[in-house]
Each structure stands twice: as C-alpha cells, then as structure tokens.
C-alpha positions in Angstrom: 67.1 62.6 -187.5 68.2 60.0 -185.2 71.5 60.4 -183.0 73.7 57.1 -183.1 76.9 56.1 -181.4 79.4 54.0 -182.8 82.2 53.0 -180.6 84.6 50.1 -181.6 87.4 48.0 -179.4 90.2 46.6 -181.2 90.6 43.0 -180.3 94.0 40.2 -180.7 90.9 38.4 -182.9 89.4 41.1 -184.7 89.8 41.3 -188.5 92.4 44.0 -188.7 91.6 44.8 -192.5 87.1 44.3 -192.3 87.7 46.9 -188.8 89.1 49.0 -191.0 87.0 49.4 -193.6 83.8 49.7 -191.3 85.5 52.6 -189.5 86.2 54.3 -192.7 82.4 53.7 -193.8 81.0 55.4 -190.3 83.5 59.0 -191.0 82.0 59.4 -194.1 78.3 58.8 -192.5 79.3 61.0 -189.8 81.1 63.6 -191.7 77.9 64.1 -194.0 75.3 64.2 -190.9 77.4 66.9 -189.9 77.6 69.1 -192.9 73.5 68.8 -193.2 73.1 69.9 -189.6 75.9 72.4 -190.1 74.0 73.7 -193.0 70.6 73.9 -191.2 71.8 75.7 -188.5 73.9 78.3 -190.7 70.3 78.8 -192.6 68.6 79.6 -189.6 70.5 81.7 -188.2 71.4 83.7 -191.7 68.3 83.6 -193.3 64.9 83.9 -191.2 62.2 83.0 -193.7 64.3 79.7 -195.1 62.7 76.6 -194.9 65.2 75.2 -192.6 64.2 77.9 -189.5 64.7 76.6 -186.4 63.3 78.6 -183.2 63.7 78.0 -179.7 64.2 74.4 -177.9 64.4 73.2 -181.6 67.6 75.1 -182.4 68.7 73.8 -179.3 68.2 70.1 -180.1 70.3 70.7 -183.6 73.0 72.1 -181.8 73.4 69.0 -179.5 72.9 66.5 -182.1 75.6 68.6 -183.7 78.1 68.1 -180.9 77.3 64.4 -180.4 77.9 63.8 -184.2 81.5 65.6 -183.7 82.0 63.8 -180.5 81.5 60.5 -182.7 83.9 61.3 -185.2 86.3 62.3 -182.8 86.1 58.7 -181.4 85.7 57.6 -184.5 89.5 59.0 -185.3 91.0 57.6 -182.4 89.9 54.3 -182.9 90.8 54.2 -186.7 94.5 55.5 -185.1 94.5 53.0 -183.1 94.1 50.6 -185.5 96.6 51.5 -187.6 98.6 51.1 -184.9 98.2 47.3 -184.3 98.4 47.0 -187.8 101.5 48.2 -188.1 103.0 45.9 -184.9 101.3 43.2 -186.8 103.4 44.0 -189.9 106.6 44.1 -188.2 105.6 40.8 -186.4 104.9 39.4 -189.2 107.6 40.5 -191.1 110.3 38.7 -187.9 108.7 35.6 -188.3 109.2 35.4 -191.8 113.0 36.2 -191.3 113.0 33.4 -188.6 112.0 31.4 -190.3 114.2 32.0 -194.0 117.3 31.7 -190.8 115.7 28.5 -189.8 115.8 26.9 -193.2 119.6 27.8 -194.2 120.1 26.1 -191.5 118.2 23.0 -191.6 117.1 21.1 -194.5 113.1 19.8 -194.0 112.2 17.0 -196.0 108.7 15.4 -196.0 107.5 12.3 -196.4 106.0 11.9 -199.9 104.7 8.7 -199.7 101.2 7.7 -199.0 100.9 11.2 -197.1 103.4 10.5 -194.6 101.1 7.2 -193.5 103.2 4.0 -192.3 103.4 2.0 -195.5 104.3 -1.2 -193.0 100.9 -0.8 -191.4 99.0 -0.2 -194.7 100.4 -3.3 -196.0 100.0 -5.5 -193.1 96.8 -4.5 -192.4 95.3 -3.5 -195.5 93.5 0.1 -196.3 94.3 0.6 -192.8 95.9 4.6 -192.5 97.7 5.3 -189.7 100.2 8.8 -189.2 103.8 7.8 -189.2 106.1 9.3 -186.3 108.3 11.4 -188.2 110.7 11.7 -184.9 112.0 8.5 -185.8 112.9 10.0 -189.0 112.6 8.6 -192.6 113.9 6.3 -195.1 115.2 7.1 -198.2 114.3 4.3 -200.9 113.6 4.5 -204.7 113.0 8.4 -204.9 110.8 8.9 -202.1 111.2 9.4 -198.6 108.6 7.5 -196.1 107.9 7.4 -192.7 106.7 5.0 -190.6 104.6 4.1 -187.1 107.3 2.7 -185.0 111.1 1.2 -185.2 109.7 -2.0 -185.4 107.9 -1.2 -188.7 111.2 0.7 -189.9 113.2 -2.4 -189.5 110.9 -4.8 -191.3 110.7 -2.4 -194.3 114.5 -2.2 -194.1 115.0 -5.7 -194.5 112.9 -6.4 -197.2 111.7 -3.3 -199.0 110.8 -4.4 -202.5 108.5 -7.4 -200.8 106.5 -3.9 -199.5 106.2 -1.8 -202.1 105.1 -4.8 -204.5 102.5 -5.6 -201.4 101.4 -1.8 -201.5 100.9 -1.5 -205.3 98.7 -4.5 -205.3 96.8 -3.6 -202.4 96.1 -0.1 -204.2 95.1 -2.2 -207.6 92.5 -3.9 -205.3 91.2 -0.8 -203.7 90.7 1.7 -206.0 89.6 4.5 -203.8 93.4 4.2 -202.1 94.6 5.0 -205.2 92.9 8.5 -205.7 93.3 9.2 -202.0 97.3 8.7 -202.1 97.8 9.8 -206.0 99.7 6.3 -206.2 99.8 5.5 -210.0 99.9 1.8 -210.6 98.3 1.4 -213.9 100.6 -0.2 -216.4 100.3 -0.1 -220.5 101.0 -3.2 -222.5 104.3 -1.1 -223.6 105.2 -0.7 -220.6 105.0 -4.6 -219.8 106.4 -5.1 -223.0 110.0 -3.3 -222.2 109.8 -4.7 -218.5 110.2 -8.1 -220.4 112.7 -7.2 -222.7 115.1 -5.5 -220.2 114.5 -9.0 -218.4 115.9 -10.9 -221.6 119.6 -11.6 -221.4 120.2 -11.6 -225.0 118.1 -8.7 -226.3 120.8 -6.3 -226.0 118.9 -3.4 -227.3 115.3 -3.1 -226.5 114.5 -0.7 -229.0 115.6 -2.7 -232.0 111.7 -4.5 -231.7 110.9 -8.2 -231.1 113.2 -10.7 -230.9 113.7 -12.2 -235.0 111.8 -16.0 -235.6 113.7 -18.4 -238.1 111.1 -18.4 -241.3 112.2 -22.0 -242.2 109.9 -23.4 -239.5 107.0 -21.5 -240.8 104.8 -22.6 -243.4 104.2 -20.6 -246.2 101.4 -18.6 -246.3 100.1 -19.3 -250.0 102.8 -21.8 -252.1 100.3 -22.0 -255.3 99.9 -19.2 -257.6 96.7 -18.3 -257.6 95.0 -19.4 -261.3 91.4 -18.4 -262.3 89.9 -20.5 -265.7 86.7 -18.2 -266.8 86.2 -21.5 -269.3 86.4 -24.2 -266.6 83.2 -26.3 -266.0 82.5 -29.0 -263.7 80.3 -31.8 -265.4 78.6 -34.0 -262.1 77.4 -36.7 -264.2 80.9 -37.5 -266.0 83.2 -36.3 -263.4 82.0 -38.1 -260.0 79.8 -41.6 -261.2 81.6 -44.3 -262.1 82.2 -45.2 -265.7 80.2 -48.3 -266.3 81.9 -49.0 -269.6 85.4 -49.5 -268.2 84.8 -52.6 -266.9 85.7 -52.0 -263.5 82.2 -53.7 -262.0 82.3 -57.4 -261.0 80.3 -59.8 -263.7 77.1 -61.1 -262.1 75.9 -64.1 -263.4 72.5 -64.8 -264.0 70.5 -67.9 -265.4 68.4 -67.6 -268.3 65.7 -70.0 -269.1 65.1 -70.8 -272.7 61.3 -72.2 -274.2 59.4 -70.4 -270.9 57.4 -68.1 -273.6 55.9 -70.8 -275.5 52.8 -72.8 -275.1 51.8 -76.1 -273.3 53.0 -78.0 -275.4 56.4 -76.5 -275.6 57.0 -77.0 -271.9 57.7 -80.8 -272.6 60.5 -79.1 -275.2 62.7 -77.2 -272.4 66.4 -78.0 -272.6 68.0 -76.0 -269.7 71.5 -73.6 -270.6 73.2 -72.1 -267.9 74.9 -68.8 -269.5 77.1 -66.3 -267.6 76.0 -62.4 -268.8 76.8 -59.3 -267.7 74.8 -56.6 -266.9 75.6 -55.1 -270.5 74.2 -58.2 -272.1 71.2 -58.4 -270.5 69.8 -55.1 -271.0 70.4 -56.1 -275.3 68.6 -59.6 -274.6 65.9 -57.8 -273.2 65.7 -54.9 -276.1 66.0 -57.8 -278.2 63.6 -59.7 -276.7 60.6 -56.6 -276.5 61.5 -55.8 -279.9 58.7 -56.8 -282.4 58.7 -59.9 -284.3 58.7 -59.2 -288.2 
C-alpha cells in the first residue's frame, strides 16, 4: 500500500467551494486507509495464525504507514478549518458589499442608456454602421422614452437641435443594414396598418380613425351592372339572314348594262341587227338569262 501526502494552501484565487469538496473527498480516503491498517494490525497482534500476520520489520512498516496516514488527516482537518474560515470572512464580505451597495442606490438613482447599447447615435448616423462607446460623464438625454448617450458635447448639441432629423436618419440606416438591426434590437419594420393609421392621424378631417376609410360619393361611380341580366334558351342567331345584306330591298345601285338583240342568229341575220340600249338591273338579268337557256318548245 502506497503512503501519499496531501497538503493544500488556501489561496485569495482558489475556488473556495471545489477546495472544499476535494478536502472532504481525501478524509474519507484517509479515514478508510486507516481503519484497514488499523484492522491488520489488531489481527496480528490478536490472532497469530490470521492471514493478516505481520512479524518483525513488517509490523514495523504498518505501524508507520499508520502514523503518516493519521498525521495526513490531521492536516487534512486543519486545512479544511481553515477553509471554513475564509469562507466565512468571504460571506461577511460579501454580505457588506451588498449592503453598500442597496445604501448606494437609495441614494442615487442609475439610469442607463437604452439606446443602441449606450453607442453615440450622432456618430452612427453621421458615419454610418460606425459604433463607437458614448461618454456617459457627460450624461444623457432624455428624448421619446429612451435615454441616450453620446461621444462628446459637440454630438449632444447637434442631436439637441434637431433630434427627429436623427432618429429618422438612424431608422433608415438600420433598414439598410440589416445586421444593425439584430445587433441593437432596433425594430423598424412597419405593417401596412400601421402606415395606414400614420395617414389617417395625418388627415385633418378624419376625426376618428377607427370609424374606417374616408366615405366616396357613389354618384360619380358607374354602376357596376345597370341591365338585368336575361337568358333566352330559344334565341338563335341566323348568319345568313341577320348580317348579309337584303338584296331585295332595293338598297343596291342599278347598273346598267347593254344588251344586244339578233347576235344568236345566223349570217344572214347579222345584216338584220337593230341596236336597243335597255337599262336592267341585276334582278332582270339573271330572268333574261333563265329565260334565255330555257328550251325552246
């Protein structure tokens, strides 16, 4: 069985509550190394033919692993006292600065800058997606809600003096650079509602903007469908009569055309041709020419 030491020094930096536990995990290593050698030593010396006899230099050897195990613990106990110790002045440390600091806060009210994580918001805007610490010294400025800090005087003043021209410039530089507005939790993402009642708050005579959009006059808009609908299941459309024109109406010009009489007789009847100039229509000369092809009797 092999003798170890354990020795500990407590430290400002050491981990009060780990030490603590480790000293309390090498008693109960100690304290059972002990018993067994306690119990081997007991057998010997009781009992002669137990398996545990120990003669000579060997008994000796058991006995002073037996005292360094006991002088061990002993240590052991003194540091674990010890630590208890600077626990305890840590507690009541601990427990002072807590009252300060309750005392301190009665008496002064802390406010933080909750804007843009305390950034300048001058300097963001002028130079933009450019982050740089405000100088909470020169103290802050309350506007719209939120308290903000700033770089310098300079950029206080300028903010002062037009304030609404900054914020506008810092919601549309966040719009633009959409990783600004996850790193600052800036929400600048409007709804069409939203625009909507912006408007109508904007509207000198919409009194109420929860009454809806403002009324139209229906006289100036057609009407959606001023015909009864009608379906006929017997209605036909007839091409022919419907879109040609009606040649018996007498609505086309008369063309005149000459007609020569004698022209289908012989030789002889050539000498016989007395010329007639006739005006006929269309009408008429489609009967002269059935009469004309129709077969002699």
């Amino acid at each position: 069985m092999a003798v170890h030491s354990f020795t500990v020094r407590v430290s400002a930096k050491a981990d009060i509550g780990n030490l603590r536990q480790d000293l309390l995990k090498e008693v109960q290593t100690v304290t059972a190394d002990r018993k067994i050698l306690t119990d081997m030593v007991d057998s010997a010396m009781t009992d002669p033919s137990s398996e545990h006899k120990v003669k000579g230099e060997a008994f000796k050897d058991a006995l002073i692993m037996l005292h360094q195990y006991l002088t061990n613990l002993d240590l052991i106990k003194n540091e674990l006292a010890e630590t208890e110790v600077v626990i305890g002045r840590n507690q009541s440390e601990f427990a002072k600065k807590v009252k300060e600091l309750q005392d301190n806060c009665r008496n002064e009210r802390v406010i933080a800058a909750n804007v843009v994580f305390g950034c300048c918001v001058v300097t963001l805007v002028e130079y933009p997606g450019f982050l740089a610490a405000g100088n909470k010294s020169l103290g802050l400025i309350f506007y719209n809600g939120h308290y903000m800090c700033f770089r310098e005087a300079d950029a206080a003043e300028r903010f002062a003096q037009h304030p609404e021209k900054y914020m506008t410039d810092l919601l549309t530089i966040t719009r633009k650079r959409s990783v600004l507005e996850k790193l600052l939790g800036l929400v600048v993402t409007e709804t069409a509602e939203d625009n909507i009642e912006h408007l109508k708050r904007r509207i000198p005579y919409c009194e109420d903007s929860k009454k809806g959009a403002v009324k139209i006059d229906v006289a100036i808009q057609p009407e959606l469908h001023p015909v009864a609908s009608h379906w006929d299941s017997n209605y036909e459309w007839n091409v022919d009569q419907e879109v040609q024109t009606n040649k018996e109406s007498g609505t086309a010009a008369v063309k005149p055309l000459q007609y020569l009489a004698g022209l289908r007789g012989g030789p002889e009847a050539f000498n016989k041709i007395r010329f007639k100039q006739i005006g006929l229509s269309s009408d008429q000369l489609e009967e002269l020419a059935e009469l004309s092809a129709a077969p002699s009797i």
